[in-house]
C-alpha positions, 0 to 999 in steps of 0.5 A: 496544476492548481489548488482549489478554493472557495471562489472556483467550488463551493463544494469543496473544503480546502482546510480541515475544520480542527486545524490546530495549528493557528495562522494562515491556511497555506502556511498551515498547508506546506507545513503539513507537506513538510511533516507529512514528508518527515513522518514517512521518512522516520516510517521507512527508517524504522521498517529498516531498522527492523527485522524483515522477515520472509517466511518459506516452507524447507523440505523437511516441511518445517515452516521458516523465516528468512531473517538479515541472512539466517533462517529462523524456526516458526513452527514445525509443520507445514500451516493450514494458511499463511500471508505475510508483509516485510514485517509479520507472519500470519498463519492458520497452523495445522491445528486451525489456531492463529497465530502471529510471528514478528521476527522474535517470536510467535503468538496464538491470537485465537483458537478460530479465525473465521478469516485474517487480513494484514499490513504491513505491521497489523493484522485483523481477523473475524472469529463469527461478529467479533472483529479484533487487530493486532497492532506492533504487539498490541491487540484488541477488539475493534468490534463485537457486532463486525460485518465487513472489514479490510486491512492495508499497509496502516489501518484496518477498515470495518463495519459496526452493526452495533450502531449501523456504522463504518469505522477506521483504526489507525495508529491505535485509535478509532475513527467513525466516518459515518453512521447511516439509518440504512444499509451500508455503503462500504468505503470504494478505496481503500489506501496505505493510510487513506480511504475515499467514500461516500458518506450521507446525503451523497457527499463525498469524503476522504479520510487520510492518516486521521484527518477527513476532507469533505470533497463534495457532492458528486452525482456521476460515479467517481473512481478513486485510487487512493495511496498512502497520504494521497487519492487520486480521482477523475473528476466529473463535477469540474471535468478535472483530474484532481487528488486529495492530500490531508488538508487540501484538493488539487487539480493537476490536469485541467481535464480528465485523464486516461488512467491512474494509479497512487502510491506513497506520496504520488501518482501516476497517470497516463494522460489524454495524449497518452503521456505518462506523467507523475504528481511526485513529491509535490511536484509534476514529473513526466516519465514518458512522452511516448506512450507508456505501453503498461505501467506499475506502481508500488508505494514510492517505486514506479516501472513502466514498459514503452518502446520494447524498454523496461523503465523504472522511476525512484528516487527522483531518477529514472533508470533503464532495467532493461532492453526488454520487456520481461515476461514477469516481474515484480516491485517492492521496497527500492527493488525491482526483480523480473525473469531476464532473457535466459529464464533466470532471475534478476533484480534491480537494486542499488542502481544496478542490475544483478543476477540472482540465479540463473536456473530456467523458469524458477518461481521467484517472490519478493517481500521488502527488499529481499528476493527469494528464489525457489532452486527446488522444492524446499531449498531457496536463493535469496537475495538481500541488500547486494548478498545472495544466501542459500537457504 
């Protein structure tokens, strides 16, 4: 693993030009990993100090959320439309109105949304060109000329036709990344905090948590997986497998590898020997020598199955699930919940595994660090922080 500078590509930038901060480079570098680090962690601390929600339609067809234990009453009847984070409940009610609900109360953002998209603690939405975000209470317009948009976990990515450009919010500010006198070229990858796209004249840019790094001219197509504070790439200009972090590109193979994927601060790849491997926490990880069959990543959770075992890897360790590969699962915050040999649901929280329920083939989901397990229709099990609720 190296990382790149001047001398080995002229293509490539290694330091942000509106660097603040006045003194050597690399000293500017391993003091933005520090802060990056410290900035996330306060991120998950405050997701789990707040109130998660979980919402779930009971069989008098009132739609609820599940809440620290209790249920909560979110509207009456059953919405048009719903999604949902560990944070917020959008939905299209049965008067077509749209509204929000963070776990206190609900708010009509509109009496007609074309089409509504969400993170983690934002939602965006199009009433015909007019594009607007709410943001942790807050909403505005991003644009009245709209055309595409996408939302992820931190930040919304849209078009402005007004002046034939593509922007970025984030964190309650507007980033242009490029205008362009023909059509549009929309961003490839789009990440938790970052987006890997292809501005004028061919060159190559990534935009993560504010900070944009010119990557280079690339001429071959590049397919880039990009996470949160980090994109991942094969690339075919140096025949590497590079990442990008907010200042800086690292080769972290010499060669191309197989396949990749990219999570909060990470990500996870299978090699040219077939190798799992991990760029985790600053530092090369290898999970598997022995030919990872599949694996999965989400945010700073990984699994993964290899010789008939059903592998995870958090929190710098890695753990045995189970002695088989399960038929369904599914990841999230710190957990890992999968059907278990008898049809049942289990999870892996806490460094252990424990039985949810054990009636055959019920559907289950999973949202922050709690699992919800259908009984029948309108009654639910759920599962949070080692307790399991009836519901």
């Amino acid at each position: 693993m190296k990382k790149r500078n001047k001398k080995n590509n002229k293509l490539f930038l290694f330091v942000y030009k509106g660097c603040p901060i006045i003194g050597h480079p690399f000293c500017y570098i391993q003091n933005m990993k520090h802060f990056l680090l410290f900035t996330f962690a306060l991120s998950f601390l405050g997701h789990s100090l707040s109130q998660e929600v979980f919402p779930f339609i009971d069989n008098m067809e009132y739609l609820k959320s599940f809440q620290n234990g209790i249920e909560k009453q979110v509207d009456y009847l059953r919405p048009i439309d719903l999604k949902y984070s560990e944070e917020i409940i959008a939905y299209i009610d049965n008067k077509s109105d749209f509204f929000i609900y963070d776990g206190q109360s609900k708010k009509k953002m509109t009496g007609l949304a074309n089409d509504y998209k969400i993170g983690i603690n934002l939602a965006a939405w199009n009433t015909g060109p007019i594009v607007s975000v709410w943001d942790n209470g807050k909403q505005k317009v991003l644009t009245q000329f709209g055309g595409r948009y996408e939302v992820s976990d931190s930040l919304v990515v849209f078009e402005d036709k007004r002046d034939n450009a593509i922007r970025v919010y984030y964190k309650d500010s507007i980033y242009d990344l490029f205008y362009s006198v023909s059509n549009l070229m929309f961003p490839s990858a789009i990440g938790s905090n970052s987006v890997a796209y292809e501005g004028n004249g061919g060159v190559q840019y990534s935009f993560i948590a504010g900070n944009t790094l010119e990557i280079g001219v690339i001429n071959d197509p590049v397919n880039y997986k990009a996470g949160g504070n980090i994109i991942a790439f094969n690339d075919p200009f140096n025949q590497s497998f590079a990442i990008t972090l907010q200042n800086e590109i690292l080769d972290v193979e010499t060669i191309m590898v197989n396949d990749y994927k990219t999570g909060y601060d990470l990500v996870v790849y299978r090699d040219r020997n077939e190798n799992l491997k991990g760029y985790i926490d600053y530092k090369l990880v290898t999970l598997s020598n022995y030919s990872a069959q599949f694996y999965e990543v989400f945010r700073d959770v990984v699994v993964w199955g290899e010789n008939g075992i059903f592998y995870t890897y958090m929190n710098g360790k890695k753990y045995e699930i189970c002695n088989y590969i399960p038929e369904e699962y599914k990841i999230r915050n710190g957990i890992v919940a999968f059907r278990n040999m008898n049809g049942g649901v289990s999870v892996f929280y806490n460094e252990e595994v424990k039985i949810v329920s054990n009636l055959t083939g019920a559907p289950f989901e999973v949202n922050g660090n709690t699992v919800r397990v259908q009984v029948n229709k309108g009654n639910f099990l759920f599962f949070q922080d080692g307790k399991t609720y009836s519901h």
